[in-house]
DOFI-720443 format. One line per 8 residues: their letters; for each residue x, y, z of C-alpha. Coordinates in Angstrom, 1 decimal, always signed. Last residue first. Layout:
BEGIN
A> X:Y:Z  ...
***
This chain:
BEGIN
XXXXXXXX> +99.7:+101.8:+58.0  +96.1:+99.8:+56.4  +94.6:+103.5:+57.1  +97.0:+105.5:+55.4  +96.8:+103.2:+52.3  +93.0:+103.7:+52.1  +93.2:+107.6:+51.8  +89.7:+109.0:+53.3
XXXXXXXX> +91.4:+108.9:+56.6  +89.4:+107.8:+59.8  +90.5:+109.8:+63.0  +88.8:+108.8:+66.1  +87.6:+110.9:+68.2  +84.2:+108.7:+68.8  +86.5:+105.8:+69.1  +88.4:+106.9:+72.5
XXXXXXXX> +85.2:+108.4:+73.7  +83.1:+105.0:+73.4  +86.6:+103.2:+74.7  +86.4:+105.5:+78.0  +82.7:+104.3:+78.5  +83.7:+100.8:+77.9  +86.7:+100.8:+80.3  +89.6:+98.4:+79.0
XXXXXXXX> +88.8:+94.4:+79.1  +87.6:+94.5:+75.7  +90.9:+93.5:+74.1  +93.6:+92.8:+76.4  +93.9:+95.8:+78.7  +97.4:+97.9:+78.0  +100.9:+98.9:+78.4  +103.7:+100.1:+76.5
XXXXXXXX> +107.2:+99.8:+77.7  +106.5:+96.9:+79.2  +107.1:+96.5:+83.0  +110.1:+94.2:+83.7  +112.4:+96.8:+84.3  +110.2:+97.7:+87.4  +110.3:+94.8:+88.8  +114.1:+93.9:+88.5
XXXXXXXX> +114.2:+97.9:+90.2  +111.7:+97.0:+93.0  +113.9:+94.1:+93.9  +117.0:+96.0:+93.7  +115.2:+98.8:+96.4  +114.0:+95.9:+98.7  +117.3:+94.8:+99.2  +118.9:+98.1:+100.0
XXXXXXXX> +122.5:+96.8:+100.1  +125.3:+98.3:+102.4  +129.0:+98.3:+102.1  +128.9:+102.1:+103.5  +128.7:+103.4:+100.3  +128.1:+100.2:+97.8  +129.1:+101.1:+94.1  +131.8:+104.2:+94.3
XXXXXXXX> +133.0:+101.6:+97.2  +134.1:+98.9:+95.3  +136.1:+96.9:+97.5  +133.8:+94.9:+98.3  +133.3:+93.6:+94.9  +130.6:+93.1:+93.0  +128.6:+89.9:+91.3  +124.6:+91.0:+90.3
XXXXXXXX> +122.0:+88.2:+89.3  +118.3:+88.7:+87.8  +115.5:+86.9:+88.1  +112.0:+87.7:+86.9  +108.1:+87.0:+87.3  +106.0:+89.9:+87.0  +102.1:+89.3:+86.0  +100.6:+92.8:+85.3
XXXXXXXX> +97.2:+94.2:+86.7  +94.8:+97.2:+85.4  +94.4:+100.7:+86.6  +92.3:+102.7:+84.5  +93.7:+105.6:+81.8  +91.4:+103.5:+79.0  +94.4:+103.4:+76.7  +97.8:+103.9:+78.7
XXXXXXXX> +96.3:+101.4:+81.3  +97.7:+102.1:+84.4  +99.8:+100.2:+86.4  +98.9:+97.4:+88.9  +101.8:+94.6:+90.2  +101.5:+91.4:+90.3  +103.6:+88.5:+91.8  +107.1:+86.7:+91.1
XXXXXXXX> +110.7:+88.6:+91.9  +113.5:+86.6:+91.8  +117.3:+87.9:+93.2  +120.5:+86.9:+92.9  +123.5:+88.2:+94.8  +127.1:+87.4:+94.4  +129.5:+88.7:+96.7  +133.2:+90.0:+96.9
XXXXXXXX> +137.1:+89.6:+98.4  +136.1:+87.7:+101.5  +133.3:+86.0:+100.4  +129.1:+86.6:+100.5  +126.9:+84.4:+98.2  +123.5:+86.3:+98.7  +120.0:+84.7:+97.9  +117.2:+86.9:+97.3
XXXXXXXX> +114.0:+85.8:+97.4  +111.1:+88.3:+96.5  +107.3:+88.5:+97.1  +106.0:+91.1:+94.8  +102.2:+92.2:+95.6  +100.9:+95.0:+94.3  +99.8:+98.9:+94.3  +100.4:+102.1:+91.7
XXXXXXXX> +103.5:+101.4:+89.7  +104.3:+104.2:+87.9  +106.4:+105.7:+90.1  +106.7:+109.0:+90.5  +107.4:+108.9:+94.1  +107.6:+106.3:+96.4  +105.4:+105.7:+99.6  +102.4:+104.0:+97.4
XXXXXXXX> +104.6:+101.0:+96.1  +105.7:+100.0:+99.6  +102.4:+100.2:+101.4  +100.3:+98.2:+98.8  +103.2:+95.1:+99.4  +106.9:+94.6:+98.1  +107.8:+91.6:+100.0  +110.9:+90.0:+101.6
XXXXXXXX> +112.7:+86.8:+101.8  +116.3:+86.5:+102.2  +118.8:+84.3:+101.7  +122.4:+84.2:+103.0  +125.5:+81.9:+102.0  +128.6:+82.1:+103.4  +131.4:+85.2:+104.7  +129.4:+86.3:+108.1
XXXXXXXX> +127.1:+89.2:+107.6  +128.5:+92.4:+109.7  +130.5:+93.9:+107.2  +127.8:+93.3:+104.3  +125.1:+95.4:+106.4  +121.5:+94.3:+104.4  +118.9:+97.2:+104.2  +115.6:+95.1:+103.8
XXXXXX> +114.4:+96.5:+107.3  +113.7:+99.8:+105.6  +113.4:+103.3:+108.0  +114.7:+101.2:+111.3  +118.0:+100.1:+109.6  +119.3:+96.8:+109.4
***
């Protein structure tokens, strides 16, 4: 394992068997990459690794929350994550795994960040009440009814 990310797992040196690993994606993980939208959270994560000669299986679950912003009121607001997700490779594969290695905490952040909606938003009335006052004093009302049942 690497000094830089301890979550970096060496598949020639793990003995063929079963391996699991815990790890968490914390505050100090999220804010040290770049453009990503998810701005702090807690993730813990198992991943279990079936490692044999020829290949490995490796499943992972994520559970916690992670905070995004709000694409309405702009503020920061929390989303439940719990997922689980499965990869089988082979070894041999080495377009896939230079150096037969596995960034651990990398896969987990990807299964977390898949599982963000595409759109997302308070519940209703939990967004910022001054940025909900702007929001409906721009609003556009149409005079044509059938516009505004669309």
């Amino acid at each position: 394992m690497s000094e830089k990310n301890h979550y970096i797992i060496d598949l020639k040196r793990l003995p063929v068997g079963t391996h699991t690993f815990d790890i968490t994606l914390d505050d100090a993980f999220f804010k040290s990459l770049e453009k990503s939208e998810i701005l702090s959270g807690t993730v813990d994560c198992q991943a279990t690794l079936n490692l044999r000669e020829e290949d490995y299986r490796l499943n992972i679950a994520v559970r916690g929350t992670v905070f995004v912003v709000c694409d309405r009121c702009l503020d920061p607001m929390p989303l439940e994550i719990n997922a689980n997700d499965e990869m089988v490779d082979s070894l041999n594969d080495a377009a896939e795994l230079p150096n037969d290695e596995l960034d651990l905490s990398w896969l987990a952040y990807e299964i977390v960040s898949i599982n963000i909606p595409i759109v997302h938003s308070h519940q209703a009335g939990e967004c910022n009440k001054q940025m909900e006052l702007l929001l409906h004093d721009h609003l556009c009302e149409s005079s044509d009814p059938e516009i505004d049942n669309l």
